[in-house]
C-alpha positions in Angstrom: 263.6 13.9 101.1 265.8 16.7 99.6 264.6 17.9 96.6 268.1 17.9 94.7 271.2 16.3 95.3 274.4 16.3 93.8 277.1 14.1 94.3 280.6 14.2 92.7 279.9 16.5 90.0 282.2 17.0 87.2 281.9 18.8 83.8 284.1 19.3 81.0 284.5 21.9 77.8 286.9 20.3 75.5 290.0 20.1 77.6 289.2 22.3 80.5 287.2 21.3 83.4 284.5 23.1 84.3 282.8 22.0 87.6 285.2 19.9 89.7 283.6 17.0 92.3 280.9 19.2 93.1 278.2 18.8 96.2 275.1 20.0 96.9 272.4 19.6 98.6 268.6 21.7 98.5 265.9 20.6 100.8 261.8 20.8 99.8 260.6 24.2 99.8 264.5 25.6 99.6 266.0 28.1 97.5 269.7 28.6 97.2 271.7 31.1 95.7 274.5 30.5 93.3 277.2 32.6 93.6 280.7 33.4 92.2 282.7 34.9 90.1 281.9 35.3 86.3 283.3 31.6 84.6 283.3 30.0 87.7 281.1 27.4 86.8 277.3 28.9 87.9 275.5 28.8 84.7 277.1 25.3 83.6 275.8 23.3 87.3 272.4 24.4 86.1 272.4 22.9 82.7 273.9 20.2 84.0 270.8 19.5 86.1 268.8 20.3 83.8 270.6 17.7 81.5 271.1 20.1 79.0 275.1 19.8 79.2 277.1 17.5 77.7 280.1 15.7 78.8 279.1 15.6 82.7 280.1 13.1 85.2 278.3 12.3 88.7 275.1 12.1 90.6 272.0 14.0 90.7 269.1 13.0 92.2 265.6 14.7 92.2 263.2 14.1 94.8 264.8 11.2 95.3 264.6 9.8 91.6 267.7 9.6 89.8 267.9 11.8 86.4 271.7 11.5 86.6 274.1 8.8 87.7 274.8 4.4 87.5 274.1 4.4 83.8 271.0 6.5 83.9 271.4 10.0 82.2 267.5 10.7 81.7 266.3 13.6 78.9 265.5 17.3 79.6 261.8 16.7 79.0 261.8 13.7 82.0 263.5 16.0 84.4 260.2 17.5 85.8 262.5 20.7 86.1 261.5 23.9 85.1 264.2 27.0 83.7 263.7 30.5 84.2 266.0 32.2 81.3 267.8 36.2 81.9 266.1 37.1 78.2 262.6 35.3 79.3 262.9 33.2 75.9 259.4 34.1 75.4 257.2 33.2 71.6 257.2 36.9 70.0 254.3 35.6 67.7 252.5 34.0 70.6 250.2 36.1 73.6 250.6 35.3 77.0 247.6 32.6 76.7 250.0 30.8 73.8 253.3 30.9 75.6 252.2 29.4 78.6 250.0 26.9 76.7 253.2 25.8 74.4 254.2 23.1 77.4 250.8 21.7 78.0 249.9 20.4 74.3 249.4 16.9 75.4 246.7 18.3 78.0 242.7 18.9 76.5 242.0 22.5 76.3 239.8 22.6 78.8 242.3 21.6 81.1 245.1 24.2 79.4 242.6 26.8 80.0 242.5 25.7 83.7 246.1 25.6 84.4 247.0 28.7 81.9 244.4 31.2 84.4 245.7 29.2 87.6 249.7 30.5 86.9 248.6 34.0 85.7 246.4 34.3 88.6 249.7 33.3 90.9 251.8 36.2 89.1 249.0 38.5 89.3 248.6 39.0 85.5 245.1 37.4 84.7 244.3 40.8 82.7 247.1 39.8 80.4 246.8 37.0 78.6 245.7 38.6 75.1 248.7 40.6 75.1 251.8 39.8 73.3 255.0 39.6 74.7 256.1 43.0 73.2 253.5 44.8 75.0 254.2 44.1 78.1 257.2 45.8 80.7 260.5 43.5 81.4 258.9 42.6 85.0 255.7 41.6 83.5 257.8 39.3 80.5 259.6 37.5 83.7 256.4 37.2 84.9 255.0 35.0 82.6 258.3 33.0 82.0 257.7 31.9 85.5 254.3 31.3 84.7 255.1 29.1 82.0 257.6 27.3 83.8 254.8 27.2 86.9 252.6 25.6 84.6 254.7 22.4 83.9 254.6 21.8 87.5 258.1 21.3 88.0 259.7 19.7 91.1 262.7 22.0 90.7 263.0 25.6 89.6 266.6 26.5 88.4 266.9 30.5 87.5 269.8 32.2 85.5 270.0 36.1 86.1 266.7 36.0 86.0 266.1 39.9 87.0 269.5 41.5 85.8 267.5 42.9 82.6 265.5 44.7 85.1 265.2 48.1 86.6 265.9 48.3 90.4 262.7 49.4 91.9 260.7 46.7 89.6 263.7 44.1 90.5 263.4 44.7 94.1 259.5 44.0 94.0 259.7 41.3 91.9 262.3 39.3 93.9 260.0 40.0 96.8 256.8 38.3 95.2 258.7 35.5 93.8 260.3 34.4 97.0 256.5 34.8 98.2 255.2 32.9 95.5 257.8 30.2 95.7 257.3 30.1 99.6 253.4 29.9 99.4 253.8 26.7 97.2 256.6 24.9 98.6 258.8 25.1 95.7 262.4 24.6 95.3 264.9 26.5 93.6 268.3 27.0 92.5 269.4 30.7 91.9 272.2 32.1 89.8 273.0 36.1 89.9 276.2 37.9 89.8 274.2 40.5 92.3 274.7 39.4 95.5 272.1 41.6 97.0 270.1 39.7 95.0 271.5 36.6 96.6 270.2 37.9 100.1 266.8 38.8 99.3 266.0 35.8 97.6 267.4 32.9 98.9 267.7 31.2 102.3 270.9 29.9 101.7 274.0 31.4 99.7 276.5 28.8 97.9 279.4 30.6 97.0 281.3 29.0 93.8 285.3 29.4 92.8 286.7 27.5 89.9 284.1 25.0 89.7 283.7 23.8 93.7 281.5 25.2 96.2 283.6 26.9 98.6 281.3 27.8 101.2 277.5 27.2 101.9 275.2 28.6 104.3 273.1 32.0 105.3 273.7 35.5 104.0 274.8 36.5 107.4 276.9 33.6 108.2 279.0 34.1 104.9 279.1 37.4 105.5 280.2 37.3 108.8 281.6 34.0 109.7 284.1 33.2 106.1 285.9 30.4 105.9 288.4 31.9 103.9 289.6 35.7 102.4 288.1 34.6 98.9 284.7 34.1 100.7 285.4 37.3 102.8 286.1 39.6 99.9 283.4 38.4 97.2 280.5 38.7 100.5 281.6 42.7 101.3 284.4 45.0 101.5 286.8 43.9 104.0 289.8 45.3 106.3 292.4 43.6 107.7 294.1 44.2 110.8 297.2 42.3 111.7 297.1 41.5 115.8 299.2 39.6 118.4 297.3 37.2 120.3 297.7 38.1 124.3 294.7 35.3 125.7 291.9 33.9 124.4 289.7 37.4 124.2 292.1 39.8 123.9 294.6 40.8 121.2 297.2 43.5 120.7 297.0 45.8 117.2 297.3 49.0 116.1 294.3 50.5 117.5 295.5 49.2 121.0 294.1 45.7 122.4 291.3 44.6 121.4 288.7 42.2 122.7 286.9 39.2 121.0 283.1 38.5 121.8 283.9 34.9 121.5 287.1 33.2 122.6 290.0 31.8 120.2 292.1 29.1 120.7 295.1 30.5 119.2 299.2 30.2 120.8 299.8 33.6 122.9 302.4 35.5 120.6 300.5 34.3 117.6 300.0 37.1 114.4 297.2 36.5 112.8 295.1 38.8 110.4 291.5 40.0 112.2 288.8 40.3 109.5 286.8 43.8 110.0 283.4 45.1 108.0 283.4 48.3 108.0 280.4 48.7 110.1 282.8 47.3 112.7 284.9 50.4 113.1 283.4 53.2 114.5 285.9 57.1 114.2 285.6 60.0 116.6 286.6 63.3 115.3 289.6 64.5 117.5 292.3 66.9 116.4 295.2 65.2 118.3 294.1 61.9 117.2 296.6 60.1 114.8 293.9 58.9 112.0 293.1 61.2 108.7 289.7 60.9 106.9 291.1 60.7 103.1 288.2 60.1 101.0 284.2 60.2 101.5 282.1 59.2 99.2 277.9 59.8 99.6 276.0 56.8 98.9 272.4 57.9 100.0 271.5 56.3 103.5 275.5 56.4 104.5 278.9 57.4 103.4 281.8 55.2 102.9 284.8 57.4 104.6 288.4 55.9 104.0 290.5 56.6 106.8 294.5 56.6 106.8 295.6 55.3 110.6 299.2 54.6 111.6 300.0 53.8 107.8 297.2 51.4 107.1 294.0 52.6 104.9 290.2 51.7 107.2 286.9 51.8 105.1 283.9 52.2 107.4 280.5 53.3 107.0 278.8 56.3 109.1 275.3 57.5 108.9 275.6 60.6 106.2 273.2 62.8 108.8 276.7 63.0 110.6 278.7 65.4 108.3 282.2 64.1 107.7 284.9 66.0 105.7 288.2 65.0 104.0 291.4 65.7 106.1 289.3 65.9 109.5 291.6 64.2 112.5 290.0 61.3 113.9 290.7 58.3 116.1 289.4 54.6 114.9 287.0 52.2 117.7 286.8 48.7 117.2 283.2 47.4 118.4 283.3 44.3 120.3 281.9 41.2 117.8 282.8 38.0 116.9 286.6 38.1 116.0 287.1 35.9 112.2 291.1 35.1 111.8 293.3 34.5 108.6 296.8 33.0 108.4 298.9 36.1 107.3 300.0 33.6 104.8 295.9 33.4 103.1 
């Protein structure tokens, strides 16, 4: 039983549409990432689950029960999902016993007070519930907006941004004991970010949007590595392109030399295609004959990004910045042998 499904999706905004015959699909204990590019339709799919967008069109299903589709279009409130908002949308006049409580007036007390210490136990912030909102740090206010939304037992958790107001070091560990919390009680979720770092640590799966359609679903690596496309291959991480000739089925002529594939292509011999290559896929030897010029290095902590100039064509590539590299050093360019990805020169 998946615990969301979406079928033909489409949303409009006056005369534009927004999302455009949109699929998905997110199995029990799941959590997928939503990415894209800002206005591409992220933000608006999650209302529209959450039925809190107007003018939509489609299917959605969760856990199996239909809040969306053949004439049924049921209220936010009878959704059994639960939102996690980028500003928290906590009560300022309320402490962190009261906020969580809000959602849970048709419970007795005694069974508020139950739930309220169960959630802040699960975020790890029993000590807090006398405190008011404005005492507390921006991880600690997420906190307890996911301990509010915890408390309504949803069957579906949809996030928006939900740690872009935060400082890296407290994002970092709180993306970490969410996805653990998440994981421990087999809860789905739907993730929007416009970090796709984020993306990685978080979710299981990465769903890559562009002008209202999912363009390409699956792992962090696999999108990474293995795009169906150069939008998909340019939003995931910087990208060079080499342009080769196809001599077999491994092996392909460029301007490095030939080549060779890990995997085998079924391309015509003679073919041009474009080769798709992450930086970490070059590898440069310093060499004072060689043709290649290191142009630019910039230092970002762990590596360096070093642009190279070869034969015409600008390389990025990343090198370990224990190994000292300086602008206008000669050096040659290595291809390591991986799975080749090819473009159309046309894409």
């Amino acid at each position: 039983m998946s615990a969301l499904k979406i079928q033909s999706l489409n949303c409009f905004y006056q005369k534009e549409q927004i999302l455009k015959d949109l699929q998905l699909s997110l199995e029990k204990n799941e959590i997928i990432c939503l990415l894209g590019e800002s206005g591409c339709g992220k933000t608006t799919l999650l209302r529209a689950i959450a039925g809190l967008q107007d003018k939509v069109e489609g299917t959605i299903t969760i856990n199996d029960i239909t809040v969306l589709g053949n004439d049924i279009e049921l209220a936010p409130e009878n959704r059994k999902v639960g939102f996690i908002f980028q500003d928290y949308a906590l009560f300022p006049h309320l402490n962190v016993f009261d906020n969580i409580a809000f959602s849970l007036f048709k419970q007795s007390k005694k069974e508020q007070r139950k739930k309220v210490e169960d959630v802040l136990a699960l975020v790890q912030l029993s000590r807090y519930a006398d405190r008011f909102p404005h005492q507390l740090s921006g991880g600690q206010q997420q906190r307890i907006s996911i301990a509010r939304a915890l408390a309504y037992q949803p069957d579906l958790m949809l996030l928006d941004e939900p740690f872009s107001n935060l400082d890296q070091h407290v994002r970092l560990q709180l993306i970490q004991d969410i996805r653990h919390l998440f994981k421990a009680h087999q809860i789905s979720a739907l993730f929007v970010t416009h970090a796709k770092e984020e993306g990685f640590a978080f979710a299981d799966k990465i769903a890559l949007m562009q002008a209202g359609k999912i363009v390409q679903i699956g792992s962090a690596k696999a999108l990474y590595y293995q795009p169906t496309s150069r939008y998909v291959a340019d939003f995931m991480g910087q990208s060079n392109y080499l342009q080769v000739q196809v001599q077999d089925e491994t092996h392909f002529h460029c301007a490095l030399g030939v080549i060779s594939s890990a995997n085998q292509i079924k391309e015509k011999i003679g073919k041009h295609l474009l080769l798709l290559v992450r930086p970490e896929h070059l590898l440069l030897h310093i060499d004072e004959k060689a043709e290649g010029e290191v142009i630019n290095v910039l230092f970002l902590g762990a590596y360096v990004e070093v642009k190279v100039r070869y034969k015409g064509d600008i390389y990025t590539l990343k090198q370990s910045s224990l190994h000292p590299i300086e602008v206008g050093l000669r050096v040659s360019l290595e291809l390591l042998e991986h799975d080749f990805v090819f473009f159309d020169l046309a894409s």
